[in-house]
C-alpha positions, 0 to 999 in steps of 0.5 A: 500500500505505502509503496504504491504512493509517490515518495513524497514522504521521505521514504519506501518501505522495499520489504517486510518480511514476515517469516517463522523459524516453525517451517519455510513460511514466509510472505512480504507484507510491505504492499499492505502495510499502512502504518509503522509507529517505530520508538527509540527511548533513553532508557530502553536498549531494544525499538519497540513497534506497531504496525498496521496493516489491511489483509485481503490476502489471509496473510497471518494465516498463511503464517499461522501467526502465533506471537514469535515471527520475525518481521525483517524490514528495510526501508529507504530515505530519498537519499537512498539510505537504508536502514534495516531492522529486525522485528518479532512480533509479540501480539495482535493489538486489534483485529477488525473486519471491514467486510468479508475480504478485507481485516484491518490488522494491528499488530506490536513489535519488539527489536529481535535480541529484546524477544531473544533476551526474554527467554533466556536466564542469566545466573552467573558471575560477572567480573570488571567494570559495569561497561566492561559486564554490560558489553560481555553480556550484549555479546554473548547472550543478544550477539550485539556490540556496544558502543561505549564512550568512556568506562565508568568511575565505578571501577572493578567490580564482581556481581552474580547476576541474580536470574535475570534475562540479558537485558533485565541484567544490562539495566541493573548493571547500568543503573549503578553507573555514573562517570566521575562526576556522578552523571548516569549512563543511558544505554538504548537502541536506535533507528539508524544502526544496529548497535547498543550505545552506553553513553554518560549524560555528561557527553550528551550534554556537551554535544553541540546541537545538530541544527545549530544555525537552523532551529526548529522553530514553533512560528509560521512567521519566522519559518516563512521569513525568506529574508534572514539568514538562517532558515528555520524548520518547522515545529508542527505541533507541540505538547508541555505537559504534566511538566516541572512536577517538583513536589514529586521530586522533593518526596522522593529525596531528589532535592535534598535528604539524608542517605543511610548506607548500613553496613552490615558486614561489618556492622557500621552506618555512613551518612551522606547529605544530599544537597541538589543545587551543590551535588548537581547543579553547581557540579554541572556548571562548574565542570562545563557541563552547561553551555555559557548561554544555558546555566539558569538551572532547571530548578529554583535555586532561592526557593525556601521553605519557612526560611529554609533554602529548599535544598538544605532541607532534608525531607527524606530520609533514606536508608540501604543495605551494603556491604564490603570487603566480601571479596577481599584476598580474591582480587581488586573488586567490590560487591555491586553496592559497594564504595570506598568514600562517602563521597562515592556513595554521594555519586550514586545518589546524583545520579539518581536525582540527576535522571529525575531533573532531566525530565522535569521540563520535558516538551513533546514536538512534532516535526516532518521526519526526513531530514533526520534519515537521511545521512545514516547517522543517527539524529535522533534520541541521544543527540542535541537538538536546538528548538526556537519559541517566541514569547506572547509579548505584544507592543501597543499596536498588538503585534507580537515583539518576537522576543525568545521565550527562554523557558521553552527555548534552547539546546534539548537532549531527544529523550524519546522518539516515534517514528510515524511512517504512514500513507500520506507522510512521514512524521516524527515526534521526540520528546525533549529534555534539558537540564537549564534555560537559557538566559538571554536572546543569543539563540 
């Protein structure tokens, strides 16, 4: 179906192959195909998919779909670009009779090694640092390489996977990691390879933008405006909900709290304050992490509470369970939970926080999808995007003064994407974070 359409939507769908391992069956399903809703996300190392397809053919039949089917799919860009990516189908989400020769057929996807890992259990032990562990078990349990930035601050470590599948074990692993200045690692999949990427928050944020002379920009106006220098990009749509949630924050002890470590090999407690603005932020800052024009901080530095800046105040107190030298006499390594320093532990707990802030201010766009296919390099989740909004300012003749709104404005890091693929277009929406404002009009 999609195929049948001029290409005036930045891509073909060449193939779908939809086949079993039970016998020889296969069939091409690319002709009926209407739409393909493909997702990436920062915190999830496999795509996840939903396709849509008219069946007047008996096509699931012929394949006795059961819920385990490979779906091999290749597509091409208008540059001729092709990505290719294998799919296993999980369920039917809905089926729907149009008449008597024709079904409507929604069917959900997950990247192939995420159906692999499901059925598999890992119960063993593991030597070396997280990126070190997270790279072993990608390879020889899922076949995937992964590309790493640099190791992380954690160091030599030995765990026992406790019955985990391959990728409930790379997520354990990577969630205990920071770099040296407690930034946590993401580790995800995306579109435009067939790599896993374990990459620290610190490295995204000092990427530069991949648009940085053509923002993304919400006005028809500027977008239209043959006169500048700079050519804008369209933001067709866009959401700012359920955003800058900081009471929950503070519930949770991502502002400021007390951290109990209870060691009970040998029966003694350390405690750590945390404090955001100089843990986090001013860590951020300081270690130019921030960009000079993006220091005004996601989080309301002078807040008080009855006098009291906010994060000085320890409204949670939190308590877990370590341990230490159990492999000692066996080798440099420390237990999973284990640290040195309080300060280490410290490092643990921004991490945590610092995930939490990221998505604080989060903003949702839609924009056209091709320009971001269309080099083989991936442009999407990860990567830094500049996005342009205008105040609602008016002067007195009730024109719009176009001043930068700052709190929408700037460098943002694409969290989440879908890919859209359908009939009449091809349409990307990315959910976008970032961690500061920017402070004047230099955008």
């Amino acid at each position: 179906m999609i195929n049948n359409i001029e290409n005036q939507r930045g891509f073909t769908i060449l193939s779908a192959l939809l086949s079993t391992d039970r016998n020889d069956a296969s069939v091409d399903i690319a002709n009926s195909i209407s739409d393909i809703d493909i997702h990436e996300h920062l915190d999830k190392p496999y795509l996840t998919a939903n396709i849509v397809l008219l069946d007047t053919h008996a096509l699931l039949q012929q394949i006795n779909l059961q819920g385990i089917e490979k779906l091999d799919l290749k597509l091409e860009t208008l540059n001729k670009n092709i990505i290719e990516k294998t799919f296993r189908i999980t369920k039917i989400l809905k089926s729907v009779r149009g008449d008597d020769r024709s079904e409507v057929i929604a069917l959900h996807a997950v990247e192939d090694h995420a159906y692999v890992s499901n059925a598999i259990n890992v119960n063993k032990a593991y030597t070396g640092t997280p990126a070190s562990m997270i790279t072993k078990i990608a390879t020889d349990h899922l076949g995937k390489a992964v590309d790493i930035t640099d190791d992380t601050f954690q160091g030599n470590m030995k765990v026992i996977i406790p019955n985990m599948n391959p990728i409930e074990a790379i997520k354990w692993l990577q969630q205990r990691a920071t770099n040296r200045d407690g930034l946590p690692y993401y580790i995800y999949s995306v579109l435009a390879d067939n790599n896993l990427h374990f990459r620290h928050l610190g490295s995204l944020l000092q990427q530069p933008p991949s648009n940085p002379n053509n923002p993304f920009v919400y006005s028809q106006a500027a977008a239209q405006d043959t006169t500048s220098n700079n050519k804008y990009f369209v933001i067709e749509s866009y959401k700012h909900e359920n955003a800058e949630n900081l009471f929950e924050l503070i519930g949770n002890g991502h502002v400021g709290a007390r951290y109990n470590f209870i060691n009970l090999s040998e029966g003694f407690e350390r405690h750590v304050d945390f404090d955001v603005k100089e843990d986090v932020f001013d860590v951020l800052k300081d270690k130019n992490y921030l960009q000079n024009n993006q220091n005004n901080y996601n989080y309301p530095v002078n807040a008080k509470i009855s006098g009291t800046d906010l994060n000085k105040r320890k409204s949670k107190v939190i308590s877990r369970v370590t341990a230490s030298n159990l492999y000692s006499g066996f080798g440099d390594f420390k237990s999973y939970s284990e640290e040195i320093k309080a300060s280490d532990y410290k490092k643990q707990i921004c991490g945590e926080a610092i995930r939490h802030h990221m998505t604080k201010s989060a903003i949702t766009i839609g924009v056209n999808g091709s320009p971001f296919l269309m080099n083989g390099a991936n442009l999407t989740i990860g990567t830094v995007i500049r996005l342009k909004f205008f105040d609602s300012n008016v002067n007195a003749n009730g024109q719009r003064a176009n001043f930068i709104d700052t709190k929408k404005s700037g460098d943002y890091i694409i969290h989440a994407t879908k890919h859209s693929f359908k009939i009449e277009k091809y349409d990307l929406n990315m959910v976008c974070t970032k961690i500061a404002d920017y402070t004047g009009e230099n955008l």
